[in-house]
C-alpha beads as a LAMMPS data file, in Angstrom:
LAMMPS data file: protein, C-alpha beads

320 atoms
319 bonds

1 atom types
1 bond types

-500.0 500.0 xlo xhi
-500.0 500.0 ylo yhi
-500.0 500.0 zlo zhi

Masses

1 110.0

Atoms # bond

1 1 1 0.000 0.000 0.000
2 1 1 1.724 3.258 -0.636
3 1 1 1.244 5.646 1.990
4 1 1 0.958 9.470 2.232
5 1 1 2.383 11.300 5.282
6 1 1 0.640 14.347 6.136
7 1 1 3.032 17.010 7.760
8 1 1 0.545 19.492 9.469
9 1 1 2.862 22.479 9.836
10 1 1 1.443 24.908 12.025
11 1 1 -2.305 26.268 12.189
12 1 1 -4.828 25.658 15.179
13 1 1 -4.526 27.762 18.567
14 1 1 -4.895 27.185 21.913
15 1 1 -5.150 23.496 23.546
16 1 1 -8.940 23.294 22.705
17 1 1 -8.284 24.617 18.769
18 1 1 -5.621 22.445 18.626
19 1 1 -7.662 19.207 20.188
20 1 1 -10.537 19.627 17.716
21 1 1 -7.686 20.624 14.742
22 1 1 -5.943 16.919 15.384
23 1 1 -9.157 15.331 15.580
24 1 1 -9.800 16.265 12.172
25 1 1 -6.985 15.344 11.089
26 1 1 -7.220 11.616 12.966
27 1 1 -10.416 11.300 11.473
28 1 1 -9.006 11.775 7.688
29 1 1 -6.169 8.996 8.624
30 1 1 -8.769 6.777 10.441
31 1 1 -10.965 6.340 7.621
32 1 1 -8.498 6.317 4.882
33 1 1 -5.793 3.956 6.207
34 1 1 -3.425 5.167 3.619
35 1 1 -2.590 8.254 4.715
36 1 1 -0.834 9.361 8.548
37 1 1 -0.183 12.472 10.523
38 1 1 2.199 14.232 11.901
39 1 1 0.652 17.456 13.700
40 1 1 3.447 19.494 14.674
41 1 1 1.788 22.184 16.531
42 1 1 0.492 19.333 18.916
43 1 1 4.175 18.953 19.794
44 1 1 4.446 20.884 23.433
45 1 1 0.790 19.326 24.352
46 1 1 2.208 15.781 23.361
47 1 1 2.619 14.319 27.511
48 1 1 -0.618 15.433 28.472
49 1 1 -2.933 13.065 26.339
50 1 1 -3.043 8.895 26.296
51 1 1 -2.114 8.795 22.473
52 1 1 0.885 11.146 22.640
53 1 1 2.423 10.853 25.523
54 1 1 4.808 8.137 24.483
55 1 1 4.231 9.607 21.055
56 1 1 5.772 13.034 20.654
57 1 1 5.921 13.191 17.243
58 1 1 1.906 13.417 17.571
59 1 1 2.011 10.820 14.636
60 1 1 -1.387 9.071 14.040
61 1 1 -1.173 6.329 12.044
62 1 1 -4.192 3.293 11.503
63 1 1 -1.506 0.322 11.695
64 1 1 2.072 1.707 11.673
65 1 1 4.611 2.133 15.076
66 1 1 5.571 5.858 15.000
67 1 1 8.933 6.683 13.401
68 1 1 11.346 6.024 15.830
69 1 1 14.390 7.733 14.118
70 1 1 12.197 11.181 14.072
71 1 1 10.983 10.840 17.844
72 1 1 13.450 13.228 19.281
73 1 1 12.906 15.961 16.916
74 1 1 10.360 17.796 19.275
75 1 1 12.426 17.931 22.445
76 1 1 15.601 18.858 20.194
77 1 1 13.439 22.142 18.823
78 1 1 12.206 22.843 22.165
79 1 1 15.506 22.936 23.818
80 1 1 16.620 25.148 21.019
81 1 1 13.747 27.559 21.509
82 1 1 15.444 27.968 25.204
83 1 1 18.440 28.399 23.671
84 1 1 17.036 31.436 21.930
85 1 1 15.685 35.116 23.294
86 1 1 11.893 34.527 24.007
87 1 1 11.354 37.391 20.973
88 1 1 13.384 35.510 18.129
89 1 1 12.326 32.051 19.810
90 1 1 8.698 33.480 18.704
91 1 1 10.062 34.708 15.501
92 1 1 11.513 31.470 14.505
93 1 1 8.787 29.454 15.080
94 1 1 6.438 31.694 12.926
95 1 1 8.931 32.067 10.123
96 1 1 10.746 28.457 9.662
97 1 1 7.127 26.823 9.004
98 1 1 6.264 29.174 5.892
99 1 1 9.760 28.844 4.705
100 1 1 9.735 25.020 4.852
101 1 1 6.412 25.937 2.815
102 1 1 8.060 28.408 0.406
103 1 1 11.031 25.427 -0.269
104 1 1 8.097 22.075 -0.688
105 1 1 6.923 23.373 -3.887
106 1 1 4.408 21.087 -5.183
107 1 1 4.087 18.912 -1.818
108 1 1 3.017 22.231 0.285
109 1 1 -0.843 22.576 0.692
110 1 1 -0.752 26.015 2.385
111 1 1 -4.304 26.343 3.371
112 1 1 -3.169 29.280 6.508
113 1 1 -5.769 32.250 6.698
114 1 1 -7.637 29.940 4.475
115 1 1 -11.631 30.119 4.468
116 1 1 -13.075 26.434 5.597
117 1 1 -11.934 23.506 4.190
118 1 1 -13.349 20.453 3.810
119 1 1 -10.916 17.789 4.323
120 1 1 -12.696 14.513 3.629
121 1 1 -14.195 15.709 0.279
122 1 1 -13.052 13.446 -2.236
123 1 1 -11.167 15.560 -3.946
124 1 1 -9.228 17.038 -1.109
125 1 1 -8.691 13.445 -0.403
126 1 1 -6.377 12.693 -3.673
127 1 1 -4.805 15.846 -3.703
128 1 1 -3.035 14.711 -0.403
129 1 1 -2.247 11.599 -2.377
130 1 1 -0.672 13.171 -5.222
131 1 1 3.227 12.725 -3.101
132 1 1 4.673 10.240 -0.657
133 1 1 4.487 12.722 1.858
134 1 1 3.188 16.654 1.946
135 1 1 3.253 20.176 4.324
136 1 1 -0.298 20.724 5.600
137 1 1 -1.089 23.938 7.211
138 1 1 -4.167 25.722 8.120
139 1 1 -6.615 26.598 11.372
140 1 1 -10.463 25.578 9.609
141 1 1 -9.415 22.656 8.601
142 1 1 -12.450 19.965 8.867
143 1 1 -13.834 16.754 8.276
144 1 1 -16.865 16.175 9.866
145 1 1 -18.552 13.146 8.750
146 1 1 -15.437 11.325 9.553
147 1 1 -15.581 12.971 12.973
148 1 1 -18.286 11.769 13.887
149 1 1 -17.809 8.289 12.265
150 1 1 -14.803 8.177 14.610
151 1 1 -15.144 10.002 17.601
152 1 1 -14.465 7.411 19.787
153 1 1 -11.291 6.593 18.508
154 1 1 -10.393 10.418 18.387
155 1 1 -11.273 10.771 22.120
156 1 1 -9.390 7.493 23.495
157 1 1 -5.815 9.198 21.717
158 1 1 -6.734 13.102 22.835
159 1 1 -8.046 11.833 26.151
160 1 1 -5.814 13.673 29.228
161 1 1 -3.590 11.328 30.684
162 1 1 -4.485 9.368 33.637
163 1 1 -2.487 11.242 35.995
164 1 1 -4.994 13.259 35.408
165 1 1 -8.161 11.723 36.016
166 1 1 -6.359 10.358 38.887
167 1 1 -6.147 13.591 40.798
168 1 1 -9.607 14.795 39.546
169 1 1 -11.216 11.989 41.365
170 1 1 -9.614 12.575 44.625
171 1 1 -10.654 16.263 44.555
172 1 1 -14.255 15.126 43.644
173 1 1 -14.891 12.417 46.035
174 1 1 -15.636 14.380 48.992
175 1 1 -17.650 16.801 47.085
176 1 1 -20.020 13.527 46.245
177 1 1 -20.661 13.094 49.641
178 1 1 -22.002 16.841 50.150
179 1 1 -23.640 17.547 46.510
180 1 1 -25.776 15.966 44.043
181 1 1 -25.692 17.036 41.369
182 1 1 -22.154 18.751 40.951
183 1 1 -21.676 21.520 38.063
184 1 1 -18.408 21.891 36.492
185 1 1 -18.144 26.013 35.454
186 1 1 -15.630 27.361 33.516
187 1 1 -15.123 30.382 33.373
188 1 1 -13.173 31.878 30.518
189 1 1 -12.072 36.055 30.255
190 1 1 -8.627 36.227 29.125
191 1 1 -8.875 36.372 25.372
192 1 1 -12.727 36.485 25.764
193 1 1 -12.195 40.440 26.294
194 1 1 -11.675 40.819 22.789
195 1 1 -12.983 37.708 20.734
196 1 1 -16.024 38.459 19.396
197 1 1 -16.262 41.723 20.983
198 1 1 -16.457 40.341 24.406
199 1 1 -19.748 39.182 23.752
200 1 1 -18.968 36.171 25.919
201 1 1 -16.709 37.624 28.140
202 1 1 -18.640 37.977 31.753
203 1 1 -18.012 39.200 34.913
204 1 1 -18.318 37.451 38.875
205 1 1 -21.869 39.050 39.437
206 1 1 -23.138 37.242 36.380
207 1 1 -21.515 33.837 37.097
208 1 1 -23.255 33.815 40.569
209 1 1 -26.267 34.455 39.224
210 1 1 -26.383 31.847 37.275
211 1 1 -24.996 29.170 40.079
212 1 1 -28.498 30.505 41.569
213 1 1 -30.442 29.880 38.743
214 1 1 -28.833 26.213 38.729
215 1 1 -29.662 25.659 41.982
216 1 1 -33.049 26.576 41.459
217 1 1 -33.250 24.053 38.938
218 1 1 -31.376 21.114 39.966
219 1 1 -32.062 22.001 44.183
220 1 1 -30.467 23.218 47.208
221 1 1 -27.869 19.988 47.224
222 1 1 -26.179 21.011 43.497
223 1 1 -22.482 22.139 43.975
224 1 1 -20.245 23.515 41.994
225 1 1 -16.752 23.567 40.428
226 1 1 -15.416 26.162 39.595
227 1 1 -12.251 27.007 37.329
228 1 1 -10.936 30.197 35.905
229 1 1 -8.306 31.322 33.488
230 1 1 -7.056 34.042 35.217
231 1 1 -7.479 35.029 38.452
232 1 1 -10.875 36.085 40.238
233 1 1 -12.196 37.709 43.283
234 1 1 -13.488 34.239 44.855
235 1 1 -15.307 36.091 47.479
236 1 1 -17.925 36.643 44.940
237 1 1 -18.745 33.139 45.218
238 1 1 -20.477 31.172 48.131
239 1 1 -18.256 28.709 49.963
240 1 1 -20.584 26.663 51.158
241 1 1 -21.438 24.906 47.694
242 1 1 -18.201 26.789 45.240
243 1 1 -15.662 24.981 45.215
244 1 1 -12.463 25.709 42.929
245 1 1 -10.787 23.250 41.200
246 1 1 -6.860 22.960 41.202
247 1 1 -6.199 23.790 37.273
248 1 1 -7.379 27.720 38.436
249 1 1 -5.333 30.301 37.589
250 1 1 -3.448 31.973 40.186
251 1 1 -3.889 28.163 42.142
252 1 1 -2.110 25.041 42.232
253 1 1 -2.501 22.605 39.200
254 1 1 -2.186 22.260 35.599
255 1 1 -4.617 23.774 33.718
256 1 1 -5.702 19.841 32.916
257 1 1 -6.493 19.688 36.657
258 1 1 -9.218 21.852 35.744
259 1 1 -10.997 20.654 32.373
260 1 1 -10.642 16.540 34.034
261 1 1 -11.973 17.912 37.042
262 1 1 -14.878 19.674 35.466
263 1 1 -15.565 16.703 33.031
264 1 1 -15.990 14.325 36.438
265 1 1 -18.916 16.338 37.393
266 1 1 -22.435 15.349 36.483
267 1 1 -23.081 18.441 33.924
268 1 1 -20.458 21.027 32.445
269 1 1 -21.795 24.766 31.935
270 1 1 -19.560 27.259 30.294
271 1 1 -19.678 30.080 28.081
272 1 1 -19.172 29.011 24.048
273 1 1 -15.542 27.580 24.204
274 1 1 -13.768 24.364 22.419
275 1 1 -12.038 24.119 25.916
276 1 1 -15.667 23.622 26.971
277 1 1 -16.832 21.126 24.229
278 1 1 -13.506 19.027 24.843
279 1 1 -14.470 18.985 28.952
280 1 1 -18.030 17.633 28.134
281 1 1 -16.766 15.164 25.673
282 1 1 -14.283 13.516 27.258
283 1 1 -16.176 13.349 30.422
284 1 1 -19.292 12.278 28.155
285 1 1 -21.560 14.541 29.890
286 1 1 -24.259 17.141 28.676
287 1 1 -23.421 20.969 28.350
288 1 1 -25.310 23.977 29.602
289 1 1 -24.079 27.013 27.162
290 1 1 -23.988 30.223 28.985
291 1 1 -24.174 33.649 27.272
292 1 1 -25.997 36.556 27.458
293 1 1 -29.854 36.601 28.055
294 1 1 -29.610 32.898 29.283
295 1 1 -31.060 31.616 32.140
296 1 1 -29.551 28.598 33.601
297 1 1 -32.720 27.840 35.230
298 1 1 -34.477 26.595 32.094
299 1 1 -31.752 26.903 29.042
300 1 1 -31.760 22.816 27.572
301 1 1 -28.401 21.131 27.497
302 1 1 -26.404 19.947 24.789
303 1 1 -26.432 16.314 25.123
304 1 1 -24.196 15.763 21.988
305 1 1 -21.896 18.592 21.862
306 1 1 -19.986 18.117 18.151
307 1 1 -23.727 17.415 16.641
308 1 1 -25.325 20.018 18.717
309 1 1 -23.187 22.380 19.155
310 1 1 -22.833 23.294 15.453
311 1 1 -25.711 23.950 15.279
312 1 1 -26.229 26.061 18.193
313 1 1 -27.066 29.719 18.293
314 1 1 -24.390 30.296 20.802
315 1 1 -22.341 27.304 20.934
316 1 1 -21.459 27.560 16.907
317 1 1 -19.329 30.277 17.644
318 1 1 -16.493 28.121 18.836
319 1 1 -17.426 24.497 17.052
320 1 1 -17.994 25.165 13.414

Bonds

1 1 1 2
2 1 2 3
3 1 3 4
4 1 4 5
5 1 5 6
6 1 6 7
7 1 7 8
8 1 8 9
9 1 9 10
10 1 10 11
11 1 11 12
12 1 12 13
13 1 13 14
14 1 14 15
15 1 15 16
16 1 16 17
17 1 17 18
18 1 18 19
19 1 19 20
20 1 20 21
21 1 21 22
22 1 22 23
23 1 23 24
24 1 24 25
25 1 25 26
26 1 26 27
27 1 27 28
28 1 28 29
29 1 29 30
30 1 30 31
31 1 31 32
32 1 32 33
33 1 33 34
34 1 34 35
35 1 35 36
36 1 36 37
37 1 37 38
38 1 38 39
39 1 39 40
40 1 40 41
41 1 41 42
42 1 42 43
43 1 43 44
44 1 44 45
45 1 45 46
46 1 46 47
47 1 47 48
48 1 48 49
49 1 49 50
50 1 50 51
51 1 51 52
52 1 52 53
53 1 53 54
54 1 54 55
55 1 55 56
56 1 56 57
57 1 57 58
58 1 58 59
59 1 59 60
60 1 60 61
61 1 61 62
62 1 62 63
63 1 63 64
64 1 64 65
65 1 65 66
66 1 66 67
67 1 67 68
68 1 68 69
69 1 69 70
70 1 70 71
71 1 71 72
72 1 72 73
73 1 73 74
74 1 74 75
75 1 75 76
76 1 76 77
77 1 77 78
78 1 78 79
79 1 79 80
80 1 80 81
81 1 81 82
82 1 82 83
83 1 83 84
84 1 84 85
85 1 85 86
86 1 86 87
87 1 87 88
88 1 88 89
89 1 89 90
90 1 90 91
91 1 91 92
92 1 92 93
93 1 93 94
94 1 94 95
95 1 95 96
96 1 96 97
97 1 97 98
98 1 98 99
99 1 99 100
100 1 100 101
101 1 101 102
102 1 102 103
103 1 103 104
104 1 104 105
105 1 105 106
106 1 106 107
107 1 107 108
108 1 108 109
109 1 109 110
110 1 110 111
111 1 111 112
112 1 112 113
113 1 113 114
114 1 114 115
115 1 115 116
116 1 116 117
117 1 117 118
118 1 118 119
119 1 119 120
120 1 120 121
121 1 121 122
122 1 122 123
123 1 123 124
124 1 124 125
125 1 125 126
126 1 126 127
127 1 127 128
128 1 128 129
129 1 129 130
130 1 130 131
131 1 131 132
132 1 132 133
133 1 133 134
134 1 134 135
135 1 135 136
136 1 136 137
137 1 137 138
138 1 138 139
139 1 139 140
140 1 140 141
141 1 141 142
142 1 142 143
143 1 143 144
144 1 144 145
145 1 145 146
146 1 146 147
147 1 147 148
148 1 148 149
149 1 149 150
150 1 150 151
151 1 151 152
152 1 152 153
153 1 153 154
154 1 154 155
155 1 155 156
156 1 156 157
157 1 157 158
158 1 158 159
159 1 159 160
160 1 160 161
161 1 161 162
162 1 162 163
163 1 163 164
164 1 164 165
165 1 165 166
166 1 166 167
167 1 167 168
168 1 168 169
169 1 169 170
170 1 170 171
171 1 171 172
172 1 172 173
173 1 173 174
174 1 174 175
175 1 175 176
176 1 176 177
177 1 177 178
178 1 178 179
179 1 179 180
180 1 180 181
181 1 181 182
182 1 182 183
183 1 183 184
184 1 184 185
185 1 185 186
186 1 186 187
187 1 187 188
188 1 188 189
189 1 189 190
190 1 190 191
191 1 191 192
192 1 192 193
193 1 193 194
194 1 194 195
195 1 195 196
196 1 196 197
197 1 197 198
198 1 198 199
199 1 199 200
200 1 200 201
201 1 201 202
202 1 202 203
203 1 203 204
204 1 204 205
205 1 205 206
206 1 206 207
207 1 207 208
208 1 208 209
209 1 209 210
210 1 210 211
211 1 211 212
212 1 212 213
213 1 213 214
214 1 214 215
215 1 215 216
216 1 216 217
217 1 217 218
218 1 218 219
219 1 219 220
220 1 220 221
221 1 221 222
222 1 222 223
223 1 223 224
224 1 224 225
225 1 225 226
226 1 226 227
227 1 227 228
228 1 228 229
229 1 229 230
230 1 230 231
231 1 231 232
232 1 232 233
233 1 233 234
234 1 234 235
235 1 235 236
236 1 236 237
237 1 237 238
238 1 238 239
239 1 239 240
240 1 240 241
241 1 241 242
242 1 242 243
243 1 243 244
244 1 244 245
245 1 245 246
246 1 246 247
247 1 247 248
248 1 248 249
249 1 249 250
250 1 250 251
251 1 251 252
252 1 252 253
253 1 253 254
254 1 254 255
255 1 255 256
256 1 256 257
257 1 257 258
258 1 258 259
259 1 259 260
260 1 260 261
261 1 261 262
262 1 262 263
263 1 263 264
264 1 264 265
265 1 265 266
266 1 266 267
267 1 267 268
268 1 268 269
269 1 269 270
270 1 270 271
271 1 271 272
272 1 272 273
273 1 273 274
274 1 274 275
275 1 275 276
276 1 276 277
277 1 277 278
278 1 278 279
279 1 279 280
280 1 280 281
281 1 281 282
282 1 282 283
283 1 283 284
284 1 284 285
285 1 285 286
286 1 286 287
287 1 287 288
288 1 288 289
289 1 289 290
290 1 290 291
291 1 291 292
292 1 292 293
293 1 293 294
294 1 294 295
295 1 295 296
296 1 296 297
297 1 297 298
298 1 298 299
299 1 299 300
300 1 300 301
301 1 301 302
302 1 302 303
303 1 303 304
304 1 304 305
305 1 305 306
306 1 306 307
307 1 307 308
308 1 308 309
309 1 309 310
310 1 310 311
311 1 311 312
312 1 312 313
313 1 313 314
314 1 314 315
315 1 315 316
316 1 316 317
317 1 317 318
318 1 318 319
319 1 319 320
């Protein structure tokens, strides 16, 4: 069988971009068992997830053992990024990709500050197999039939590690004894000042008012977690059923702490995030969308958050 090797370059985000980014791009190699992936940008994520972390390449493959001549090619870049002032460290790492572009000729598909592309169309398809091996790059990069055809395969390789789950559990077992249901919130401001406008961008007062609203739905027993990306004025927030999860900014933990320990509670509510989407998935558990105008007392959950969520009035911001 002659095999293409798809070189995704750079493209993708943030952790939750980049998590929905390589499951695209598992999906494409899942259902056509001809082509692989290397996803480069996955690189400094690759020992927090089961199907990377003895895999830092970030090479998905259907039946092939990663390339074991290439596996120290991450660590060797990263420890010459430290080598390098953090300025031309940045510099580097936005410049070499294009250039390696700029020198593929025919094997670069530069797709970056591309509209959305469809992947899995046919035609897409043999365009990747035109070479033994090609430069991908691009952010909307989808295929979303084979998403779905493969989810579960996609979330058993980008599922945290179990170091992770591990310490999520202990934090949640005494919880159990004191709430039913628990709520994991996230709440997200940092770059949520300016995406969007800051439509989704909202402040202590309005989280608290909606931990009221949940308890008037679900009862006086419902707890929540709590996690932040920066830090918050935690005063706002009642002790007697808040609690805030480890992966907090300005707290102890990895910021992993915080989306396994949210995904161990019985229902995830956040505002329109793939950080969010990711929490409920792995954790297989529904998702209450917050945004403006909602009420958390009544607003339905998203039971099937990929399906769903596109689909969304508020939700299809981040999963399109």
């Amino acid at each position: 069988m002659t095999r293409t090797t798809i070189v995704h370059t750079h493209g993708g985000g943030r952790f939750g971009n980049q998590l929905l980014l390589f499951g695209h791009l598992i999906s494409l190699a899942a259902t056509h068992r001809d082509l692989e992936i290397v996803h480069v940008p996955f690189w400094p994520y690759s020992d927090l997830c089961d199907g990377t972390r003895d895999n830092p390449l970030c090479l998905f493959s259907a039946d092939r053992t990663p390339y074991r001549w290439a596996q120290p090619l991450p660590s060797l870049t990263r420890a010459a990024a430290r080598l390098l002032p953090a300025r031309v460290a940045r510099s580097v790492g936005y410049r070499l990709p294009r250039l390696c572009h700029r020198l593929a000729g025919r094997r670069s598909i530069d797709l970056d500050y591309k509209p959305l592309v469809d992947i899995g169309a046919p035609e897409f398809v043999e365009r990747l197999r035109a070479s033994r091996w090609v430069l991908l790059s691009g952010y909307d990069l989808r295929a979303w039939d084979a998403f779905h055809a493969e989810h579960d395969r996609i979330r058993a390789f980008l599922r945290p590690a179990r170091r992770f789950w591990d310490a999520a559990d202990r934090f949640l077992a005494p919880l159990r004894q004191r709430h039913d249901p628990l709520v994991g919130v996230h709440i997200r401001r940092t770059d949520y000042r300016v995406w969007h406008g800051g439509r989704f961008c909202f402040d202590d007062r309005q989280y608290a008012a909606w931990t009221a609203q949940m308890r008037k739905r679900w009862g006086a027993r419902t707890g929540f977690v709590l996690s932040a990306d920066e830090t918050v004025d935690r005063a706002a927030y009642d002790p007697a059923y808040c609690h805030w999860s480890d992966g907090t900014a300005g707290g102890s933990g990895h910021f992993l702490d915080a989306m396994t320990t949210l995904a161990g509670c019985d229902v995830v509510a956040a505002a329109p995030s793939t950080f969010a989407a990711w929490t409920a998935s792995f954790g297989a558990r529904p998702l209450l969308v917050l945004g403006a105008d909602v009420d958390a007392a009544t607003e339905p959950l998203l039971h099937d958050v990929w399906r769903d969520g596109r689909r969304h009035a508020l939700m299809s911001f981040a999963v399109w």
